[in-house]
N, C-alpha and C positions, 0 to 999 in steps of 0.2 A: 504493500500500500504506500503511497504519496506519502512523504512527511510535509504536511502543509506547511509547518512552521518552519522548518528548514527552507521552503519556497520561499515563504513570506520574507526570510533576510536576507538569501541570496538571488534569487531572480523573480521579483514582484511581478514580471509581467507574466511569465509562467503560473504563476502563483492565481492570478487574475483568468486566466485561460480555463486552469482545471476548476474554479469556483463554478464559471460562467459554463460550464458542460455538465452540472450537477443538474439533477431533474428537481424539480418543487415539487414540495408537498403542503395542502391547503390542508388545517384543521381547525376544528375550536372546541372549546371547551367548554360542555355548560352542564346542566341540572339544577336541585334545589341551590336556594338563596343560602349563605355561609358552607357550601360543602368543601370550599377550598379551593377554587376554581383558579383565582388569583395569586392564590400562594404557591399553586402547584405550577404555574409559567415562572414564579419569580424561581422556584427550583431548581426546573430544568435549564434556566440560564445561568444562576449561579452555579452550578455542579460539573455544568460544561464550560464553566469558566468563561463565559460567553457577556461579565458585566465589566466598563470598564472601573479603572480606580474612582477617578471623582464621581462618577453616579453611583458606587456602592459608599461612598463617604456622603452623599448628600441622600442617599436612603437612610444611613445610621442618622443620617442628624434630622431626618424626618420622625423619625420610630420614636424617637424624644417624646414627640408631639400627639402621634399618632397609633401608636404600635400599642396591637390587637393581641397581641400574643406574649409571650414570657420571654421572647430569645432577645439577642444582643437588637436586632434588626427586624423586622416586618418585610419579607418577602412579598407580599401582596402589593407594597407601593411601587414596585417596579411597576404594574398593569394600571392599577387607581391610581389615575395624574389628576381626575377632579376634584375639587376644594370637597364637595358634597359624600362624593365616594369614601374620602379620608375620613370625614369625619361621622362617616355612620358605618364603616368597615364593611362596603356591600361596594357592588361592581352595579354600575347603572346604564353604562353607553357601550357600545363594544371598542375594546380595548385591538390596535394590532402590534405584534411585535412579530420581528424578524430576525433569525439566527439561522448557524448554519454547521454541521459536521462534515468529517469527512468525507460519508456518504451523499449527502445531499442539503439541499435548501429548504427550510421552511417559513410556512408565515403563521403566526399563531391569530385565532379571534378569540379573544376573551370575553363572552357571553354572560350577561345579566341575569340572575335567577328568578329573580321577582316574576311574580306572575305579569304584575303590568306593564313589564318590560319585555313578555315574549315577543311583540312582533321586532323589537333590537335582536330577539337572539336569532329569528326567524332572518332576516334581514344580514347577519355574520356567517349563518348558514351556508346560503347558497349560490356562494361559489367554496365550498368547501369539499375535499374530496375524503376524512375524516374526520369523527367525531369524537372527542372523549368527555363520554357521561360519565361522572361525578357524584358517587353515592358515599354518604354519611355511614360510617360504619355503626355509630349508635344507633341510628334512627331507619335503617335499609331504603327500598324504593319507597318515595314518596308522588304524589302527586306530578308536582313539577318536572320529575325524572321520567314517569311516560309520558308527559305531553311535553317535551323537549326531543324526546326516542320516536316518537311520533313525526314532529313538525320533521325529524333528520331522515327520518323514513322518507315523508311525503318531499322532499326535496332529492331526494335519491341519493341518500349519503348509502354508499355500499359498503363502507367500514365503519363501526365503533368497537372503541377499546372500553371498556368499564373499569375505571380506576374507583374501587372500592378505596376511598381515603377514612383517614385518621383512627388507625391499627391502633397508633398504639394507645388512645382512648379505651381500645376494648382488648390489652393484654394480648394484640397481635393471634386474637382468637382466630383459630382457622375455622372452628363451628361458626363463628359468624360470617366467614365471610362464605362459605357454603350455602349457608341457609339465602342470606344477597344473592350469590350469584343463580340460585334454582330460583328465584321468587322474580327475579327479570327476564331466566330462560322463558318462565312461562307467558312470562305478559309478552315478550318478544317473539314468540309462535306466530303471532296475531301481527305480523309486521316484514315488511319486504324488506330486509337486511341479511344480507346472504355471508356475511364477514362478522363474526362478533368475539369480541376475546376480552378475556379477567383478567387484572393483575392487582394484587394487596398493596396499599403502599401507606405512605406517611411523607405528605410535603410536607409537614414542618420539620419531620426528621429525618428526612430523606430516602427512607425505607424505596425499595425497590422503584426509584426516580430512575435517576442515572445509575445508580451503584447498588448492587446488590443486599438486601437487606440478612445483616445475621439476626436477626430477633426473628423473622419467618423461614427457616431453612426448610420446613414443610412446603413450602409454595414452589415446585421445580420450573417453573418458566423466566419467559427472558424481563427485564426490567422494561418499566415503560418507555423509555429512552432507545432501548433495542427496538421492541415494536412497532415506533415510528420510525426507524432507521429502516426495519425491512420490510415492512405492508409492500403490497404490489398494487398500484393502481393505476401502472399505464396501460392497461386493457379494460378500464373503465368508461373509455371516450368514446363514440359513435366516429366509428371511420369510413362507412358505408352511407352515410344519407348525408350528400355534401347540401351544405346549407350557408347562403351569405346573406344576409339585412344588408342591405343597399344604405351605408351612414349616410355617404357625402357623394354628389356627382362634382370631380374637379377636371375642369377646360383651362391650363392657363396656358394653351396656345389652340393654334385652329388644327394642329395636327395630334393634338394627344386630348382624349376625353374617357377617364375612368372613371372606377365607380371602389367607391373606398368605405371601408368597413372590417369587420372581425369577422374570421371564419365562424358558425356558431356549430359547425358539424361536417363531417369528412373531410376528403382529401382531393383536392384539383390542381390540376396539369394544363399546361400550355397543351393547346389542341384541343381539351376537353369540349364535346357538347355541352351548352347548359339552355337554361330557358329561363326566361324570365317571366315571376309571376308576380301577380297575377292576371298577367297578358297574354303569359300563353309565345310570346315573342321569340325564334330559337336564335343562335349562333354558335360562335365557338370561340374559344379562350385565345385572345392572341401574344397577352404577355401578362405577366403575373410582378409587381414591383412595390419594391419595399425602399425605406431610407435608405438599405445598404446595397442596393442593386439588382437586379433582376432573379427573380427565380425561376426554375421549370417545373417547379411543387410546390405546393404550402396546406396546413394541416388545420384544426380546427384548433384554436385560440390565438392563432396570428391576425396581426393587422394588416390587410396588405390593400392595394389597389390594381385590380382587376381592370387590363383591355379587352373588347372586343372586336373581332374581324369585321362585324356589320354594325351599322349604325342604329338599332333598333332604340326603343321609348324604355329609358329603363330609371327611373327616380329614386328620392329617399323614400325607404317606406317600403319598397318592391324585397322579393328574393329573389337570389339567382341558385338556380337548384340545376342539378347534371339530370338530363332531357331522360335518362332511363329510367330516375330513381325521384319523381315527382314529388311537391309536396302537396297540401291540401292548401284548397281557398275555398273559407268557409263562413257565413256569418252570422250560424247557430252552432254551437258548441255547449258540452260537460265538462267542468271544472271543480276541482277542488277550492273552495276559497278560505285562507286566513285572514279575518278581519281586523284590523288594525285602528280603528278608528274609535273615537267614545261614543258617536253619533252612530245609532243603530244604521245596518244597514237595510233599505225596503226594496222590496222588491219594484221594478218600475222605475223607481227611480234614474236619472239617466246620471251616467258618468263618463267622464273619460277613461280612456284606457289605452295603455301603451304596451304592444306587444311587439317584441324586437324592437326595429326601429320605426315601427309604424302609429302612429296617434290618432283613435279613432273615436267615434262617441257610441256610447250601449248602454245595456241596462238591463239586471236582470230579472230573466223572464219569474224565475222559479226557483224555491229551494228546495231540494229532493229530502234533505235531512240534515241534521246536525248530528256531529259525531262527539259522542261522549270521548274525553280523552284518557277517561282509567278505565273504562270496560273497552271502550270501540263500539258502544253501542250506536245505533241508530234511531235519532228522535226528531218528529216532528216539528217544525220549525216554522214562523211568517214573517221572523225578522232574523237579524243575526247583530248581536256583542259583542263591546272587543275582545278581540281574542279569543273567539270564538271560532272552528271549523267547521265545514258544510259543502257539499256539494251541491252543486246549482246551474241551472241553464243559462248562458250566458247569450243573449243577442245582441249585434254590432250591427251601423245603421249602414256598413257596409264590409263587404266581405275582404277576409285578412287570410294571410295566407299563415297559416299554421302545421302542429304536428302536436302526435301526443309526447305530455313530458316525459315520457320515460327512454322514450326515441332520440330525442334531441331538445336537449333543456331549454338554448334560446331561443329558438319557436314553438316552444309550447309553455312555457309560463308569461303571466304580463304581470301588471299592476294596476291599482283602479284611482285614480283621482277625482278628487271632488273637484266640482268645477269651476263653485265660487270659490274655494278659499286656496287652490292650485296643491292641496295636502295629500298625499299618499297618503290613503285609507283601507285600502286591503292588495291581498296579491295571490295572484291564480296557478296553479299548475292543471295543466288541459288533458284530462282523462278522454275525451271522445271528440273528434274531430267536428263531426256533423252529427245534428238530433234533431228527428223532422216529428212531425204530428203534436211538438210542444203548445199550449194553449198561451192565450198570452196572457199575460196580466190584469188584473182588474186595477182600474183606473184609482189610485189612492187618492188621500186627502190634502190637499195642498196646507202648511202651516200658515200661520199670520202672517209672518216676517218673509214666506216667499212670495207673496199674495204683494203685499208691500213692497217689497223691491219689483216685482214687475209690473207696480202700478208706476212706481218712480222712471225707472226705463222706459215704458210708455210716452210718459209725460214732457221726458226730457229728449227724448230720440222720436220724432213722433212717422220720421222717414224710415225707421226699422218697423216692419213687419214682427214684433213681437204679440205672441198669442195671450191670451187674456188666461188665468186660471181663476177659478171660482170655487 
């Protein structure tokens, strides 16, 4: 193996090369509120030696103030940089930090437990390619711990690690942590996660972080610092359904006009057929260009700008998909939705809504159910609260070109905005492309206060064509 540090003082730009050919890995941290979510990032930085001098001397002189705990320092203020955070000892916003082993690169989200904080954790989610829930060794699966195992579910987290924390609160009992780990296998039956793994630990004592813990020599696996060294998740990515959101059209001369954007799925080659939708429009690939120069490939999470041979209608907002492997334009859909908002959501209701890069207006038809998040049951529903899930019929007042989320994440999840006040207030992952014979809605109650503003826009715009509600 590379001695990095050897690199690092004799040939920095060698040193810089092998960094730069390390794969990422996306994770975050979450479950119930105080399980150590926080303390357990400040671990795995300190242990890998990964903090430098003055920010480990401006933590000790933070701990003064603020330190939760009995030791010299408060590992948790590495993550809690808000004044609020410090002084109620809870994580509220999501936190990122970035380190990196020999192995590889990672970037950490440090997730809020509060319940009224799920749509923050929902939100550090997903772009994440593992999860590590976070269970209290006193207290086992809580609430918050399956409706965090849940929302990582429904965002298609295909790894979680279970770091049963604070051993040695309970005498580094293996019957407890037994008893934890059967009582999540079972709720976890009920959940698409096909990658699940336990390990015992202790962030504040470092128990099986990085270094091996002697106070559990019963537990034969590897540390949690191993396990995110070697997960495998470059065969997690959709290589077959090439997929581009049209960001940007850029002409800055009359001979070159691309179309610039992130791959959201597969893989395309100069020459490729593709099509553009939802026009239906074909061509073929004629060069493929990046900041650093042309390529004859690019894969799904690059940026690139896409030529084409023929001059076809292709804007923001459009895909371009490879002509054999189509996608759907559709503008009735089934979605899962998490609500994020404190303003219930109603059916009918009209919002915006942005899926890839396209911004359209809808509203939904229908909520099929609310899903309870400690059974999974299924309940009746005419509105939905925050932080509340539901699956729901989704109609757009023109048709978008989509996929299901499990296919290809960027065109199959969007987010919903209110109109008036421009807020992200929930966000969707698209279980069924098209649903026809939906009924539509029944006409709701307009409030005072919308009644009122569209008496005001009337009065003051009297050349808009605005409809009267009553």
């Amino acid at each position: 193996m590379i001695d990095e540090q050897s690199l690092l003082e004799t040939d920095i730009e060698e040193y810089l090369k092998v960094h730069e050919n390390k794969d990422m890995l996306r994770f975050l941290t979450c479950g119930n509120v105080d399980d150590g979510k926080s303390t357990l990032i400040g671990r795995l930085l300190h242990d890998s030696k990964l903090i430098f001098e003055d920010h480990m001397a401006a933590i000790k002189s933070d701990s003064k103030k603020f330190n939760t705990t009995d030791q010299e320092f408060d590992l948790a203020l590495l993550v809690d940089g808000l004044q609020s955070e410090r002084e109620q000892g809870i994580t509220i916003d999501v936190a990122y930090r970035y380190f990196a082993t020999e192995k590889r690169k990672f970037i950490i989200a440090d997730c809020p437990g509060h319940e009224q904080y799920t749509r923050n954790m929902a939100t550090g989610a997903s772009n994440c390619d593992l999860a590590i829930v976070m269970v209290d060794a006193r207290y086992g699966v809580q609430t918050q711990t399956k409706r965090h195992s849940y929302i990582c579910s429904l965002l298609g987290i295909k790894h979680i690690i279970v770091a049963v924390n604070k051993m040695d609160l309970v005498d580094y009992s293996q019957d407890v942590y037994r008893k934890i780990k059967e009582d999540y296998k079972t709720f976890a039956e009920q959940l698409d996660i096909p990658d699940i793994r336990f390990v015992p630990i202790s962030a504040l004592k470092g128990d099986n972080v990085v270094n091996k813990s002697e106070a559990m020599e019963w537990y034969p696996g590897a540390t949690l610092m191993a396990l995110l060294d070697t997960v495998k998740v470059d065969t997690d990515k959709n290589t077959d359904d090439f997929r581009f959101p049209v960001q940007y059209v850029t002409r800055p001369n009359l001979d070159f006009r691309g179309f610039c954007g992130t791959i959201a799925g597969g893989i395309i080659h100069v020459g490729d057929v593709i099509t553009a939708m939802p026009s239906g429009k074909s061509s073929s690939v004629k060069s493929i260009v990046t900041a650093d120069g042309e390529l004859q490939s690019a894969f799904v999470g690059q940026a690139v700008t896409i030529t084409l041979n023929d001059e076809i209608d292709v804007s923001r907002g459009d895909v371009l998909v490879k002509s054999n492997k189509l996608s759907t334009a559709s503008d009735k859909f089934r979605a899962t939705i998490v609500w994020m908002s404190e303003a219930a959501m109603q059916p009918g209701k009209e919002y915006e809504f942005k899926i890839g890069t396209k911004n359209t207006y809808g509203r939904v038809n229908k909520i099929d159910h609310r899903i309870d998040v400690n059974t999974l049951e299924h309940i009746e529903e005419s509105e939905m609260q925050l932080n509340e899930i539901a699956s729901c019929v989704v109609q757009t007042n023109s048709p978008v070109v989509i996929d299901e989320y499990v296919k290809v994440k960027g065109t199959g999840s969007f987010v919903i905005i209110d109109r008036l006040t421009n807020i992200t207030v929930g966000a969707g992952m698209i279980t069924e492309t098209t649903v026809a014979g939906e009924d539509q809605p029944q006409a709701r109650e307009y409030t005072q206060s919308e009644k009122d503003l569209n008496a005001f826009i009337r009065a003051t715009f009297p050349e808009w064509e605005c409809k009267a509600v009553s």
